[in-house]
N, C-alpha and C positions, 0 to 999 in steps of 0.2 A: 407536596410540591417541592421542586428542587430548592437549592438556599439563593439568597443573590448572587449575582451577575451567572449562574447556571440556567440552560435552557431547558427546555422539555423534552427536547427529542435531539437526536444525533442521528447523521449519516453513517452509516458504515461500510466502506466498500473492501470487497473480499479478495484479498491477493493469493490464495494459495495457489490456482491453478499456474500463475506466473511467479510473484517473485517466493512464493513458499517452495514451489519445486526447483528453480530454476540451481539453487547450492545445495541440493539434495543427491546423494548417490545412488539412490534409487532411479532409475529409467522406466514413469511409470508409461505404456500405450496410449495410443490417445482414446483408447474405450476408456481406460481408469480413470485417465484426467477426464472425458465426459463428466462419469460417474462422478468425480470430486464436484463438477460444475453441479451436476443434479442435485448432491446431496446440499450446499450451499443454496441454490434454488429452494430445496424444500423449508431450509430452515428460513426463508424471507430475503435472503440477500438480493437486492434487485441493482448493486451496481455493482461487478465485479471485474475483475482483471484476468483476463483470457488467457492472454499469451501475450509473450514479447516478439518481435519481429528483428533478431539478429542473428550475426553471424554464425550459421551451427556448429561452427569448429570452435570457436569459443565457447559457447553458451547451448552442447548438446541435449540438455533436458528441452529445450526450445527449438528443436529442430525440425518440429511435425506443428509448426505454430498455424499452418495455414490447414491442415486437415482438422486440427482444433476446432477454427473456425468454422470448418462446413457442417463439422455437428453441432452446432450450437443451436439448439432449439429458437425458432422463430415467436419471439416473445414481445409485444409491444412494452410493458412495463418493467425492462430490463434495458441498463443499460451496457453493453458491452466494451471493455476496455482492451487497445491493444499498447503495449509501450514498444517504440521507435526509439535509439540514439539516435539515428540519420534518416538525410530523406528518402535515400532508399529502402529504410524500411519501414518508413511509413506511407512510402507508393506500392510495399508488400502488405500492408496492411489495411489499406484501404481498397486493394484488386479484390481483396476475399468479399467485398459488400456485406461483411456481415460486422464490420466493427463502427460501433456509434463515435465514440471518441479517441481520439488517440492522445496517449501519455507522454511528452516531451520530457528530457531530464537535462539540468546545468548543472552543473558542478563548482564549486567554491574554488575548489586546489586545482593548481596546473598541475600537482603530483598526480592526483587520483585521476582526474579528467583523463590525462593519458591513458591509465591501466584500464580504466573505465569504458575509454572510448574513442580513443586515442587522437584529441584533443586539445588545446587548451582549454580553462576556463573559461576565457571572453570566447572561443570559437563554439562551444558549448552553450551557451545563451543563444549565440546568433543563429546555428542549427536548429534550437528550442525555437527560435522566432518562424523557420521557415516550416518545420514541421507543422506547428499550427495556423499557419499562412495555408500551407496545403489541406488541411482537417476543412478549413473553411470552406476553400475553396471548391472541393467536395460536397460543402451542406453538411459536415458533419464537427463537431466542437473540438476544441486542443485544453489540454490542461498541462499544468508544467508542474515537476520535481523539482526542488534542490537538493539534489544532493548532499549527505559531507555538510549538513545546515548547522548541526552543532561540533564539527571538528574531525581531521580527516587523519585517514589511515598511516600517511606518509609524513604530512605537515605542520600535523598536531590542530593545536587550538587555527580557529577562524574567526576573522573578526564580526563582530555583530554587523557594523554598518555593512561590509560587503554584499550580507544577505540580502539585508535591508535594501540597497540597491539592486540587484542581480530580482527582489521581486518584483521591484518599479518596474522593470525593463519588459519582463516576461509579462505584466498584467499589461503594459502598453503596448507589447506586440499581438493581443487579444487572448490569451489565453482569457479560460474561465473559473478558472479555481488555481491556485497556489497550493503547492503542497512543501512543505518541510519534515525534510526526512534525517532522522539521527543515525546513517546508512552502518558506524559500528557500534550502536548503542553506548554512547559515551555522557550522552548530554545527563543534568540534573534537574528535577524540577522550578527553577529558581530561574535557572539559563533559559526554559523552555517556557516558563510563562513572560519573561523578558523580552524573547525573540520575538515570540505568538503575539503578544502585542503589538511589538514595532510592524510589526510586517502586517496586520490587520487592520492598523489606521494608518498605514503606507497603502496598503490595494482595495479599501475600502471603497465601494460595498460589495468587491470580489472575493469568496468565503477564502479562509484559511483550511486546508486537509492536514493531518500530520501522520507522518512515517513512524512508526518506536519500534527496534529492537532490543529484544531483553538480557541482550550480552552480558551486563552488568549487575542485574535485579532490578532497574530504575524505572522497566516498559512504563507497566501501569502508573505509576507515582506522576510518570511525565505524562500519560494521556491523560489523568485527572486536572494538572496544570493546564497543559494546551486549553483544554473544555475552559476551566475558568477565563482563561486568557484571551478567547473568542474562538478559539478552531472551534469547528461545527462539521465537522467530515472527518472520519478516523481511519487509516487502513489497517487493518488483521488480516492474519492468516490462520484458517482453521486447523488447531494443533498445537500452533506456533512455531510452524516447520519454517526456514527459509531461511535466508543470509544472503548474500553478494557474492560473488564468486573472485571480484575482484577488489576485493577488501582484505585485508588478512586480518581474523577474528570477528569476522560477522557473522554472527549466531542467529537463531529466532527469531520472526516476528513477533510482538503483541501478540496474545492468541485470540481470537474470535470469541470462543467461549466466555476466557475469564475478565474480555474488557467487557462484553453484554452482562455477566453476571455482576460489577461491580458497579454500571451503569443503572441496570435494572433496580437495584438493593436503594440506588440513591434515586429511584424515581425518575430518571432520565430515559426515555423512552428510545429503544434501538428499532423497531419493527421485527428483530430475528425471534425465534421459537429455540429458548433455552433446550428443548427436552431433544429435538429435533439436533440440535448444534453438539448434542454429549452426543446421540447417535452416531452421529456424523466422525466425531471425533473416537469411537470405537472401531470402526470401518476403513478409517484412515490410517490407527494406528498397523492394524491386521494387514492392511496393503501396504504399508512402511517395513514392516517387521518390527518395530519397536516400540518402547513407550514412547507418547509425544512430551514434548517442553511442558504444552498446558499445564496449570494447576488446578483449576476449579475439577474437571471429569475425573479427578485421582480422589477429591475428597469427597465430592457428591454433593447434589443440590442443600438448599439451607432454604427454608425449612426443610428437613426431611420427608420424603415420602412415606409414605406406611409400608413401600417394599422394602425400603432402604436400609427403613429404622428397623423393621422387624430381626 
């Protein structure tokens, strides 16, 4: 059984198809991105993130987000995520009928908010608010990012309290999950189980999700935090592939693999298929051309297999 204040089980919803590819050089088709969706499907992933719904002249790996959509396997026990800055593209994202929820994002910094989305910070909430005003309105659910939660590309450190407010806003606008995202992997364990608290008996009994990238070394160290802290939703990306495009030094996500494997080891239950997830992550890397960030698929499962060990 997990130790105290750890739960049993954790969410994990899969980002490669969006934000893994979207700072990626590669231009995969949208057969390939299917294919990433399936192979994430087979290993268990039942809430993942499809595609984003912007600009394609910015953000070209996203350019084909709407024929994404039309293959998306008609699945009742999935849930389908598309991410929106504006509400135009989350009236592009809800024309396809094929997306459950849609992904709102605020931002802390007026620096990044710009680059990001070209924005301020408070106009970036207030968009967050109407995007999920619209998800509603539809019949279908909004969740919000913060962006930049632990400190931004441009402006440096972010205050706690700001967050702290900025999630009051978004859980009172309806969103249904909060998510805090460390968009250039800067944050430390210490900072993230800090925040992860404030901001969980601030949108209480609206769950906590958290963003980690592994810019720094610190991914996992901070999704072990969050979990103690009360997040109970995690995002990965299979590989560890992805970054921001509008961050400078935004590396990897968390990888999928190695947050289920350190998950699993401590009794925390993910629903994914470890064996299925290293598959996945061989097939990705052959479509990438390269090795992935992941760690755990380089050294191999623990216990060993009798192929392994042989």
């Amino acid at each position: 059984m997990p130790g105290a204040n750890l739960p049993e089980q954790i969410e994990l919803v899969e980002v490669a198809p969006r934000d893994g590819l979207q700072n990626e050089a590669v231009l995969l088709p949208v057969a390939a991105k299917l294919e990433l969706i399936g192979h994430a499907l087979g290993a268990g992933a039942r809430r993942i993130e499809a595609a984003s719904f912007v600009n394609p002249r910015a953000v070209p790996q996203m350019a084909d987000a709407e024929a994404v959509c039309a293959g998306l396997p008609q699945r009742g026990d999935v849930t389908w995520i598309g991410l929106a800055l504006n509400r135009r593209g989350a009236e592009r994202a809800l024309a396809t009928g094929r997306i459950d929820q849609l992904g709102a994002v605020a931002v802390t910094s007026d620096a990044f908010a710009m680059a990001n989305q070209g924005q301020t910070s408070a106009g970036s909430v207030e968009e967050a608010g109407a995007i999920i005003a619209l998800a509603k309105t539809a019949g279908r659910s909004g969740q919000a990012t913060i962006a930049a939660s632990f400190g931004c590309p441009f402006s440096g450190e972010v205050a706690e309290d700001r967050v702290v407010a900025m999630a009051a806003r978004l859980a009172a606008a309806g969103a249904v999950e909060i998510g805090l995202a460390d968009t250039i992997g800067v944050a430390d364990p210490a900072h993230v189980a800090r925040l992860v608290a404030r901001v969980a008996a601030e949108i209480a009994p609206l769950p906590v999700r958290v963003h980690f990238h592994n810019t720094r070394g610190t991914g996992l160290a901070n999704v072990w935090a969050a979990i103690g802290a009360g997040a109970r939703v995690i995002d990965a990306a299979l590989g560890g592939i992805g970054g921001c495009p509008f961050a400078p030094g935004a590396t990897g996500n968390v990888a999928t693999e190695d947050v289920v494997y350190m998950l699993e080891r401590a009794r925390i239950a993910t629903g994914l298929d470890f064996a299925a997830l290293i598959a996945a992550n061989i097939w990705l890397g052959e479509i990438m051309g390269r090795q992935l960030p992941a760690m755990v698929p380089r050294a191999g499962p623990f216990p060993p297999t009798r192929a392994a060990a042989a």
